[in-house]
C-alpha positions in Angstrom: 0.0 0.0 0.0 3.0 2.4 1.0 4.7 4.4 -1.6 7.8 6.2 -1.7 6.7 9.7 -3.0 4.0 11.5 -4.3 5.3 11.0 -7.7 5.3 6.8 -6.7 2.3 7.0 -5.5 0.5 8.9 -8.4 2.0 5.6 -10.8 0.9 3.6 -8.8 -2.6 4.9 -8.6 -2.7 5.2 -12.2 -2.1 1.1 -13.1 -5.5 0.8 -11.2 -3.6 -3.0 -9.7 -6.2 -2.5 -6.8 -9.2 -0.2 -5.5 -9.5 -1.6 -1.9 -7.8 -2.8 0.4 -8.4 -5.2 3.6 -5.6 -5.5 6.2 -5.7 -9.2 8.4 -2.9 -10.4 10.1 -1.5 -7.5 12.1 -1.1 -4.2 10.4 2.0 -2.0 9.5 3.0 -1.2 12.9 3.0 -4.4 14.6 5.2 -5.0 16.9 6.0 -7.3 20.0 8.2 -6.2 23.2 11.5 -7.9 23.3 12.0 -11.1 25.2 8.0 -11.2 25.4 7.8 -14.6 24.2 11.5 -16.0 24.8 14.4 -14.5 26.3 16.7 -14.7 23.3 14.1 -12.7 21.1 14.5 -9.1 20.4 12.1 -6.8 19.9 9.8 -8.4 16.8 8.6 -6.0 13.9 7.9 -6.9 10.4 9.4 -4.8 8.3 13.2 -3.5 7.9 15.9 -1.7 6.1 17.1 -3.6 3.0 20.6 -2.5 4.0 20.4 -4.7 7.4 18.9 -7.9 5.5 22.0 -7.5 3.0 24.6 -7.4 5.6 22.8 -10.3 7.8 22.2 -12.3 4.4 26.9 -11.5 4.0 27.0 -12.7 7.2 24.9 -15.7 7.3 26.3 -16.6 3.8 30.2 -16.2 5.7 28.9 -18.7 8.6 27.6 -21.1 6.1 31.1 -21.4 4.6 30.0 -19.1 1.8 31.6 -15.9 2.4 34.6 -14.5 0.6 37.9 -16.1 1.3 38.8 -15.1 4.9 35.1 -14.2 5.6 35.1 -10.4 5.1 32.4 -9.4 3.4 33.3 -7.2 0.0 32.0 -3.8 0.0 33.0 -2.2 -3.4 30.2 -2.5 -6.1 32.1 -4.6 -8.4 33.8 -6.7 -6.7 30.2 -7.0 -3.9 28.6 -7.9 -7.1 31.1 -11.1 -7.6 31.4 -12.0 -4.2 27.0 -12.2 -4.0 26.6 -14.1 -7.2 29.3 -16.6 -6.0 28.0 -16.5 -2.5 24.3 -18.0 -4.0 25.8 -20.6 -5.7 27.6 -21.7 -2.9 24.1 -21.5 -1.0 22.4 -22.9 -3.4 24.4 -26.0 -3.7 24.2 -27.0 0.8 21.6 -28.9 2.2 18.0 -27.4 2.3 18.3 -28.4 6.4 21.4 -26.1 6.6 19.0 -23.3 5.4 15.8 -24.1 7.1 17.3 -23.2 10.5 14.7 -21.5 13.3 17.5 -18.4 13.5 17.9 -17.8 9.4 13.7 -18.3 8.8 13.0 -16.1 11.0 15.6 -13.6 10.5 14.9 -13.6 7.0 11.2 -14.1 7.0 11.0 -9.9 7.9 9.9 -7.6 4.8 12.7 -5.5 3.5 12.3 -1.2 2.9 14.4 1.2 1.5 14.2 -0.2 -2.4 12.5 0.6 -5.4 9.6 -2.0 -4.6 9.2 -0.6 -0.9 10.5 3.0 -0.5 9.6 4.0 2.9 9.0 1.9 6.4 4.9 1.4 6.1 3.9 2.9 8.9 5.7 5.8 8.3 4.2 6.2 4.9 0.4 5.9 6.6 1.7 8.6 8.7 3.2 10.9 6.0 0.1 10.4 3.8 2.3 8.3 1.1 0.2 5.8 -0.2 -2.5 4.3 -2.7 -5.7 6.4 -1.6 -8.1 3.8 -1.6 -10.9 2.5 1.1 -9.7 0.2 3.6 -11.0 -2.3 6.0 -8.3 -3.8 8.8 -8.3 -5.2 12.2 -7.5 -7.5 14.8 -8.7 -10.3 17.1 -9.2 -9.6 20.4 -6.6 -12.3 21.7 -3.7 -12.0 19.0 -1.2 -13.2 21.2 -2.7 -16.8 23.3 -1.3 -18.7 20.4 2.1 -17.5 20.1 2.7 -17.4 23.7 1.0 -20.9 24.2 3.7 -22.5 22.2 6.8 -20.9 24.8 4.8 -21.4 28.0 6.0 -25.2 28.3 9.7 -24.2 28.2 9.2 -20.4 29.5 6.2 -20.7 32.0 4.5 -17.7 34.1 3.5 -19.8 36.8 3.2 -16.9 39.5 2.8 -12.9 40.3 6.9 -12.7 40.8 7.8 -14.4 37.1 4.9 -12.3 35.4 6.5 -9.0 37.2 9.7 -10.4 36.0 8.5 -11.2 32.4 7.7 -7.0 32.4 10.5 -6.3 33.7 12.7 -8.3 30.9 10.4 -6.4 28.1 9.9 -3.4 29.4 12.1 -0.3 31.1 11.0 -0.1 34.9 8.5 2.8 34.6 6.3 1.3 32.2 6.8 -2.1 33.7 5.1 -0.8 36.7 2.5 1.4 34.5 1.8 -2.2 32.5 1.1 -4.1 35.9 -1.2 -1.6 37.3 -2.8 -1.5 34.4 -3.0 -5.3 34.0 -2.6 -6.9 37.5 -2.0 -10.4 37.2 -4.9 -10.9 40.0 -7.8 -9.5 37.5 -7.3 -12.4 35.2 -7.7 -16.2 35.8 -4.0 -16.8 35.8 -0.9 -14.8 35.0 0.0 -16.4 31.6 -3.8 -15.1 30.6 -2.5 -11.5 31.5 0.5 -11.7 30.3 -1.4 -12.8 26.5 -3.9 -10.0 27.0 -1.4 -6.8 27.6 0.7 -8.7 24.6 -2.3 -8.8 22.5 -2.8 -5.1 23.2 0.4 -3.7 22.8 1.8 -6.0 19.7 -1.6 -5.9 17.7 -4.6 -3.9 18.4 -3.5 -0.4 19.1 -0.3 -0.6 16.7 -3.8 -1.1 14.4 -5.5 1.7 15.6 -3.0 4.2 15.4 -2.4 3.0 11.2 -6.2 3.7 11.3 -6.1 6.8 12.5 -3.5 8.0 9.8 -5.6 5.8 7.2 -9.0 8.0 8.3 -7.3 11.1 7.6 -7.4 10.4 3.7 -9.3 7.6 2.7 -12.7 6.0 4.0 -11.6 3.3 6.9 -13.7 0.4 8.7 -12.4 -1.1 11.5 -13.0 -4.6 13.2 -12.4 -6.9 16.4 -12.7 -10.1 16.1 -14.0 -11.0 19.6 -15.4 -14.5 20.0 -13.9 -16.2 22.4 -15.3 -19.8 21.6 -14.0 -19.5 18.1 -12.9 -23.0 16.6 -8.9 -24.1 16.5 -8.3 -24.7 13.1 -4.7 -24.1 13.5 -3.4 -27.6 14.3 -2.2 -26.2 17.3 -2.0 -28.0 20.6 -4.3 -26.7 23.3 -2.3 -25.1 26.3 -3.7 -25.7 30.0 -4.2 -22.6 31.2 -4.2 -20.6 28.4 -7.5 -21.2 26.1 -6.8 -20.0 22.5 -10.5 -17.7 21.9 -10.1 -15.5 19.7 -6.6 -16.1 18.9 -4.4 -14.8 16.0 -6.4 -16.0 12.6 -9.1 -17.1 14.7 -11.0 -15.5 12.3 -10.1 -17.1 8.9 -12.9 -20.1 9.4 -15.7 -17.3 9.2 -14.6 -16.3 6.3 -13.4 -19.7 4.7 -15.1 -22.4 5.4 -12.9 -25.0 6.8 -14.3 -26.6 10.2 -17.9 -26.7 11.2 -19.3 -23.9 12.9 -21.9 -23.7 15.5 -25.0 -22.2 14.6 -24.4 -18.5 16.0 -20.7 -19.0 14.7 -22.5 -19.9 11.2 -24.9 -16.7 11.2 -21.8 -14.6 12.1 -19.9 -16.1 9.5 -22.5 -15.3 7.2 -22.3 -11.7 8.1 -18.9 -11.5 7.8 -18.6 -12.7 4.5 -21.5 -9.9 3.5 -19.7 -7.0 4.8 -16.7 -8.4 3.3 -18.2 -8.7 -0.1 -19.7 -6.0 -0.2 -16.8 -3.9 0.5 -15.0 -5.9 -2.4 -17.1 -4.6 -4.8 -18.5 -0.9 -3.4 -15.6 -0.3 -0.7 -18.4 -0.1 2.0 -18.9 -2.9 4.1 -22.9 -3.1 4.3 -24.6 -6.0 3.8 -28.2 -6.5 4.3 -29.7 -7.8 7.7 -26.3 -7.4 9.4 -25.9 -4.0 11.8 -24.5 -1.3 10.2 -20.5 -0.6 10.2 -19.7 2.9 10.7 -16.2 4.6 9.1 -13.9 5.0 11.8 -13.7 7.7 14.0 -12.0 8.8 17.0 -12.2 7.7 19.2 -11.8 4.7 18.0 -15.1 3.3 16.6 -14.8 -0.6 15.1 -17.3 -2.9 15.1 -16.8 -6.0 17.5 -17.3 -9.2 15.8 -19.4 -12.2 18.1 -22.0 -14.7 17.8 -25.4 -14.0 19.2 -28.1 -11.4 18.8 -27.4 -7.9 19.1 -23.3 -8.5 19.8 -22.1 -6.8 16.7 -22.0 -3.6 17.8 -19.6 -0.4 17.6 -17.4 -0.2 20.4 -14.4 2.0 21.6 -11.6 -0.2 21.2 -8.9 2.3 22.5 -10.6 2.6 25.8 -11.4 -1.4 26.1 -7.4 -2.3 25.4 -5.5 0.4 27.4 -4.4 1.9 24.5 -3.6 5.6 25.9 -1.2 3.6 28.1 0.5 1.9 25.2 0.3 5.2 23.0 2.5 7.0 25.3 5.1 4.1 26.5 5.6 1.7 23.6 6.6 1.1 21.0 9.7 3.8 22.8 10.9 5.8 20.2 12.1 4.6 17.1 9.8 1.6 17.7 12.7 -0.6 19.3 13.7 -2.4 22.3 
């Protein structure tokens, strides 16, 4: 969606490759704290400077016994150009398990910026203005984060008050540590691993969304959504985690729009709802369909329409005041959006 300049953005608009736009999965400025899942993780976001994938990509190539003789990476453009085309072929030629490593998928599973396909870092763009003006629908589900944490809690568990104070503490600098627990005490929720998934779910997804829709609603019509249904099916393949019950976990939401495991009945008239307001806003960019309550553009404050089974559920709510987001607005992502 992000362009580079005005001039990009004006090509862009007129190839006509798309007219709207719906955003699932996270949105450009996700994020998750550092060490929030395991200690050895840094702070996670999805995009990053094509410079820093080059260099990690010379780096990984010199561990992998693909680097330039002696391992120092070439700078010059001619001789860089030599080095890299040798370097692939060298890749190229090891064992696929040598390359399908936890450490290199995920370091190089993050979307590069700062080239001619991606100019700018997204959600700077959505701030500046700098992208394809069209209508746009994007959200979250309420509990983004139960099914990554679920998988880390067997070797990293929050089994009391002290580890979830510690677990802050580890992600967080001290004064917003204490600002996160007040805001989330560990007591409010059935355990602390619960807690721990809901500020997570907060901070990494849903107001890192809002915010990108309040610089979308400043030029082009937005809708916003929260998916909230905490009985929602697991469709994932994922192992359930005592403790910890998925709801309406990351992609929770995908069976209600593709149908892939049955449904109870009020799951199946949401369902049905969802795929009208999607459709419709495929072809008109306004997500109205008929029967289903009416989804308002968003506004501040933030007004998306909460997604859950039953009569009279789907409704507009604030979702800024529901998930703490004035706390999260003003103490994280810290400046420059790292950790």
């Amino acid at each position: 969606m992000a362009a580079g300049s005005q001039g990009q953005s004006s090509e862009i608009r007129r190839t006509g490759r798309f007219h709207r736009a719906v955003v699932q999965s996270g949105s450009c400025s996700t994020t998750m704290p550092p060490r929030s899942l395991l200690p050895t993780l840094g702070t996670y976001e999805p995009f990053t400077p094509e410079r820093r994938t080059v260099g990690d990509g010379a780096a990984a190539a010199v561990r992998l016994g693909c680097g330039p003789p002696g391992g120092a990476v070439e700078t010059g453009a001619g001789e860089a150009g030599a080095v890299e085309a040798g370097a692939v072929d060298c890749l190229r030629r090891l064992d696929a398990r040598s390359l399908a490593t936890p450490e290199l998928m995920r370091r190089f599973s993050l979307v590069s910026y700062g080239n001619a396909s991606l100019p700018t870092e997204p959600r700077r763009a959505l701030r500046e203005g700098r992208f394809h003006r069209v209508p746009v629908m994007q959200g979250t589900t309420r509990d983004e984060m139960r099914g990554f944490l679920g998988q880390t809690l067997a070797a990293f568990p929050v089994a009391d008050g002290a580890a979830y104070r510690a677990r802050l503490e580890q992600s967080f600098d001290a004064g917003t540590a204490r600002a996160v627990e007040a805001e989330y005490p560990a007591a409010a929720y059935p355990n602390p691993s619960v807690a721990l998934a809901t500020l997570l779910s907060d901070a990494s997804f849903t107001c890192p969304s809002l915010r990108d829709a309040d610089a979308l609603a400043r030029h082009v019509p937005t809708y916003g959504y929260l998916f909230a249904d905490g009985d929602a099916p697991n469709a994932t393949g994922l192992p359930e985690v005592p403790g910890l019950p998925y709801a309406a976990s990351h992609g929770f939401e995908l069976p209600y729009l593709f149908t892939s495991v049955p449904l109870a009945t009020p799951q199946r008239e949401l369902a049905d709802r969802m795929a009208g307001y999607w459709t419709a806003f495929a072809r008109t960019g306004i997500p109205a369909a008929a029967g289903a309550p009416a989804w308002p553009r968003y506004r501040s404050p933030a007004s998306v329409l909460n997604l859950t089974p039953g009569a009279g559920v789907i409704r507009t709510v604030d979702a800024r005041a529901a998930h703490h987001c004035a706390l999260w607005d003003a103490r994280w992502p810290a400046a420059g959006g790292s950790g």
